[in-house]
C-alpha positions as CSV (number, residue, x, y, z in Angstrom):
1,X,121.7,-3.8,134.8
2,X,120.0,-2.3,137.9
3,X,122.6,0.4,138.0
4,X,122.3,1.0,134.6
5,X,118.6,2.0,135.1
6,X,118.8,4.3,137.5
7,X,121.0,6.6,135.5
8,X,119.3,9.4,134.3
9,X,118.9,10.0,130.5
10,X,121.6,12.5,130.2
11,X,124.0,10.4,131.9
12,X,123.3,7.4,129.9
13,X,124.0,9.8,127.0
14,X,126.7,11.0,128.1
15,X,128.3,7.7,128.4
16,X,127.1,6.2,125.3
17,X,126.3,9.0,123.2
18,X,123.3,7.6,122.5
19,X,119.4,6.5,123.8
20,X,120.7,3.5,125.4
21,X,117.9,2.6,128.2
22,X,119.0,-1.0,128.3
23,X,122.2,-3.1,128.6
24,X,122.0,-6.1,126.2
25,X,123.4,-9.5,127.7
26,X,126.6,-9.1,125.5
27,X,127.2,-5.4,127.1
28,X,126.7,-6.7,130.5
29,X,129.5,-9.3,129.4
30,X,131.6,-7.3,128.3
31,X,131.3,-4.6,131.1
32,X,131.8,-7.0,133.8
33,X,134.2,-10.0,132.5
34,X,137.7,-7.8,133.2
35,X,141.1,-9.4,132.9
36,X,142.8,-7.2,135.6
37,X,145.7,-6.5,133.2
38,X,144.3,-4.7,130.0
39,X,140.9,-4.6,131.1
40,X,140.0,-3.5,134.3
41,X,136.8,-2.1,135.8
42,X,136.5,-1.0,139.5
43,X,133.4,0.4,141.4
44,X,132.1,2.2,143.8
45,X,129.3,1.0,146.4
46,X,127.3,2.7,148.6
47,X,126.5,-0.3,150.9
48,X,124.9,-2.9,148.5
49,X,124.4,-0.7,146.1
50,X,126.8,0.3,142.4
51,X,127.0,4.3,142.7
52,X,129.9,4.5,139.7
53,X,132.3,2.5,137.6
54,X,135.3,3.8,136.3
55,X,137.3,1.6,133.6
56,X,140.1,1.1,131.2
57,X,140.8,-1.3,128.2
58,X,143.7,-1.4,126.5
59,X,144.4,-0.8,123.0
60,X,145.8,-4.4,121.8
61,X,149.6,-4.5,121.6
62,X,149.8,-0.9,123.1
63,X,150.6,1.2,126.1
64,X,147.2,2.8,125.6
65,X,143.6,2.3,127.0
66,X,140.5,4.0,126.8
67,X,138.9,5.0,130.3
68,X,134.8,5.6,131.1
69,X,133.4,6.5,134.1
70,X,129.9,6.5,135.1
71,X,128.7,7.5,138.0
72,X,125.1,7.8,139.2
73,X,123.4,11.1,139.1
74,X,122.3,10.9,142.0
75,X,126.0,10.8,143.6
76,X,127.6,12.8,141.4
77,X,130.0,16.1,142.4
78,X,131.0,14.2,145.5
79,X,134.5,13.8,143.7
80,X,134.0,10.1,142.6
81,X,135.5,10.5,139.1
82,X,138.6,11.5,140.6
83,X,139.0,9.0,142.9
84,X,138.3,6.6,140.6
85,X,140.9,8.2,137.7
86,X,143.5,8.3,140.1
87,X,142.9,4.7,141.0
88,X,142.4,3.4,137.8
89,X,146.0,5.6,137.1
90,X,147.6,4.3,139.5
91,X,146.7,0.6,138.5
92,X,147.5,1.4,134.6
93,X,150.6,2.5,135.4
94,X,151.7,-0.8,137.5
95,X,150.4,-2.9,134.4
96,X,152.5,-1.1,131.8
97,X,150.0,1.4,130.6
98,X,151.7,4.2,129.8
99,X,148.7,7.0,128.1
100,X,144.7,7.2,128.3
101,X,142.5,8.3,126.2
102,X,138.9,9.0,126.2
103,X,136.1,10.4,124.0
104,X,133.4,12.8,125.7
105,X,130.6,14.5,123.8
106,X,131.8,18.3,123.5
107,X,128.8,19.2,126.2
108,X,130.1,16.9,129.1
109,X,131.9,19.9,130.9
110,X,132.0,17.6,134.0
111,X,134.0,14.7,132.2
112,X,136.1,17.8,130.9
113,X,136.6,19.2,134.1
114,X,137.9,15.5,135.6
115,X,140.3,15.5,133.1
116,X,141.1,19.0,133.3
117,X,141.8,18.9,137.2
118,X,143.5,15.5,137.0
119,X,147.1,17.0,137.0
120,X,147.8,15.5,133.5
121,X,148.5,17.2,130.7
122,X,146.0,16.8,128.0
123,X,146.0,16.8,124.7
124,X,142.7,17.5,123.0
125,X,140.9,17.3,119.2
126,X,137.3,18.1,118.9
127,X,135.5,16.6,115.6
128,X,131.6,16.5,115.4
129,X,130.4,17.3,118.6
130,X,133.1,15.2,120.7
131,X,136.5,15.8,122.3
132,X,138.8,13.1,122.2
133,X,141.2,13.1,125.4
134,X,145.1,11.7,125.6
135,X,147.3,12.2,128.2
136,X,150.4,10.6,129.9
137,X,149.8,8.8,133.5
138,X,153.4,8.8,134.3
139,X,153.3,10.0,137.7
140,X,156.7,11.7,137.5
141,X,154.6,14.0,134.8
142,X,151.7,15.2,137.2
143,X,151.2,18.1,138.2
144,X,149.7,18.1,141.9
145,X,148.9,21.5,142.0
146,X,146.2,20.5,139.3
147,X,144.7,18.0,141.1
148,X,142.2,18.2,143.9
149,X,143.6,17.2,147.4
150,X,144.0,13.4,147.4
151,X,141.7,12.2,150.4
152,X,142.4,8.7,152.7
153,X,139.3,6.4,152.8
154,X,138.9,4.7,156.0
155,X,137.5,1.5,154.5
């Protein structure tokens, strides 16, 4: 919840589509009880402190799940989002997810440009203001020369 009010309006927009200034108990449920397998959330923390969440749930019965980042304004264009895509990728992939998809408001050219410099392919539809986003995680499909330079953490 703390996290959750120190994002700016825009990006609380841009994730929700909507004025959302505050979680209710049920979203903070659901946003934080993960299965590991077709719901998975994983973070980023800048010593005690959330800085960005980046998540997939899959669609029931499917290969597919949606992913959402979020990441705090403040620490944003540091290359979060990708680090977190490829990671959430990465653990998809291992649990039999084979496609993402997304929705992003039409205006959310960084969310775009995540997606656009993964090294997936996308395939894109835009309806009333928002872009909905599918793509293929199969590694053998990437294209690296899309993607920024993976980096090594020394965590």
């Amino acid at each position: 919840m703390a996290f959750h009010q120190r994002l700016s309006f825009d990006s609380i927009y841009r994730r929700y589509f909507y004025e959302h200034p505050r979680l209710t108990h049920d979203e903070v449920r659901h946003l934080t009880q993960v299965d590991y397998v077709d719901r998975l959330a994983l973070v980023v923390e800048d010593g005690e402190e959330l800085v960005a969440v980046g998540r997939y749930d899959r669609s029931p019965n499917t290969t597919t799940a949606e992913v959402a980042f979020v990441v705090r304004d403040d620490y944003q264009h540091f290359g979060l989002g990708h680090r977190l895509l490829d990671t959430l990728t990465d653990a998809a992939w291992a649990r039999g997810v084979t496609t993402f998809s997304a929705e992003t408001l039409y205006t959310n050219r960084d969310m775009m440009s995540l997606f656009r410099h993964s090294g997936h392919t996308l395939t894109t539809s835009v309806s009333r203001g928002e872009v909905s986003v599918r793509f293929s995680i199969d590694p053998g499909e990437r294209d690296e020369s899309l993607a920024p330079p993976k980096t090594v953490s020394s965590d």
